[in-house]
C-alpha positions as CSV (number, residue, x, y, z in Angstrom):
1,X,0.0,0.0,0.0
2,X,2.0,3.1,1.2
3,X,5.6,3.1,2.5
4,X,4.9,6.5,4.7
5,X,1.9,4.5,6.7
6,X,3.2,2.5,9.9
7,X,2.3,-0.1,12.2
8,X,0.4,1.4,15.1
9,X,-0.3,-1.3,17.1
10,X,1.3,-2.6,20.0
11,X,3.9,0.2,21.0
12,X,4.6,1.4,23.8
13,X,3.4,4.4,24.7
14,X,0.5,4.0,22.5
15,X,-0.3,5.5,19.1
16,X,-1.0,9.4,19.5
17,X,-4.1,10.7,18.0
18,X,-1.5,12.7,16.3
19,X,0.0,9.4,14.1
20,X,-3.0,7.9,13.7
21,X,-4.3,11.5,11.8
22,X,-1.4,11.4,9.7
23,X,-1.9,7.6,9.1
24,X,-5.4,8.3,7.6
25,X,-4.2,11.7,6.2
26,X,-1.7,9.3,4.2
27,X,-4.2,7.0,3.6
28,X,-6.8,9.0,1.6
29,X,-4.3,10.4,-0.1
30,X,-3.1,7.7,-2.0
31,X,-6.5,6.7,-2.1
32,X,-7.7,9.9,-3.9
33,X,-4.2,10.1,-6.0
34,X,-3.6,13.4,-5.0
35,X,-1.5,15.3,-2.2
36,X,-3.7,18.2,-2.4
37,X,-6.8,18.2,-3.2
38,X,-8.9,20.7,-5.2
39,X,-10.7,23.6,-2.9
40,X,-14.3,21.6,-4.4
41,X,-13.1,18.5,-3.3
42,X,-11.6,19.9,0.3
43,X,-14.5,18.8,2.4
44,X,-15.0,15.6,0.8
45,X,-11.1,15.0,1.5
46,X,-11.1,16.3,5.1
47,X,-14.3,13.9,5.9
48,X,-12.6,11.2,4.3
49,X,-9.8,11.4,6.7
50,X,-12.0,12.0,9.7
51,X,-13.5,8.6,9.3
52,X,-10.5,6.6,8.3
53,X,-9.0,8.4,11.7
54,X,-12.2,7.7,13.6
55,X,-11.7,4.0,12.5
56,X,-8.2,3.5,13.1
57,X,-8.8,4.3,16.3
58,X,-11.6,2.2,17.0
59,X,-9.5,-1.1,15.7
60,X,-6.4,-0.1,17.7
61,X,-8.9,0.2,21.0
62,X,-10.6,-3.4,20.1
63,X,-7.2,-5.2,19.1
64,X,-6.0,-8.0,21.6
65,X,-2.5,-9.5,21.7
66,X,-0.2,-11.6,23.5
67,X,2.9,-10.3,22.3
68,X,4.6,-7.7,24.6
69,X,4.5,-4.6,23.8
70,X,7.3,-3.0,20.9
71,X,9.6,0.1,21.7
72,X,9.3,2.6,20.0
73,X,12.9,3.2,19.8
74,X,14.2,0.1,19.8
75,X,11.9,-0.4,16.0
76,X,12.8,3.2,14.9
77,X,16.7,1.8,15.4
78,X,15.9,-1.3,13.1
79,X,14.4,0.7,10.7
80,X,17.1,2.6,10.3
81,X,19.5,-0.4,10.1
82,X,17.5,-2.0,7.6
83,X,17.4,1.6,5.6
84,X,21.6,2.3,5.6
85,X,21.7,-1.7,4.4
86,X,19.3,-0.9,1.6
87,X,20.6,1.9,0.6
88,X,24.8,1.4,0.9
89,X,26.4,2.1,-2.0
C-alpha cells in the first residue's frame, strides 16, 4: 500500500491521536491520488480522513494481543539499520 503508513499497534506508549491523523491523512491520499486536493473536493477530503482516523482508532482500542508490547525506539533503530543496508552504495 504506502511506505509512509506504519504499524500502530502494539507500541509502547500507544499511538497518539497525532499518528494515527497522519496515518489516515496518508491513507486517503493515495486513495484519492492526489497530495492536495482541489478547494471543491476539500470537504470531501477532510471527511474522508475523519472517518479513516475515527476508524483506526476504534480497531487499535478493540485489538488484543499476546505479544509484549514494541519500543518505540528500539523499531525506529531497526528501521534505520534495515534503511543504511538498503541503501549502501
Amino acid at each position: 500500500m504506502c511506505r509512509n503508513i506504519r504499524q500502530l499497534h502494539n507500541f509502547e506508549p500507544p499511538a497518539t491521536p497525532d499518528e494515527v491523523h497522519a496515518a489516515a491523512l496518508q491513507y486517503v491520499r493515495k486513495v484519492a491520488g492526489a497530495a492536495k486536493p482541489s478547494q471543491r473536493n476539500q470537504a470531501a477530503y477532510d471527511r474522508a480522513v475523519e472517518a479513516v482516523a475515527a476508524a483506526t482508532a476504534a480497531l487499535l482500542d478493540e485489538l488484543v494481543t499476546t505479544a509484549p508490547p514494541k519500543d518505540r525506539e528500539i523499531e525506529a533503530a531497526k528501521a534505520r539499520e534495515r534503511s543504511r543496508e538498503r541503501y549502501a552504495s
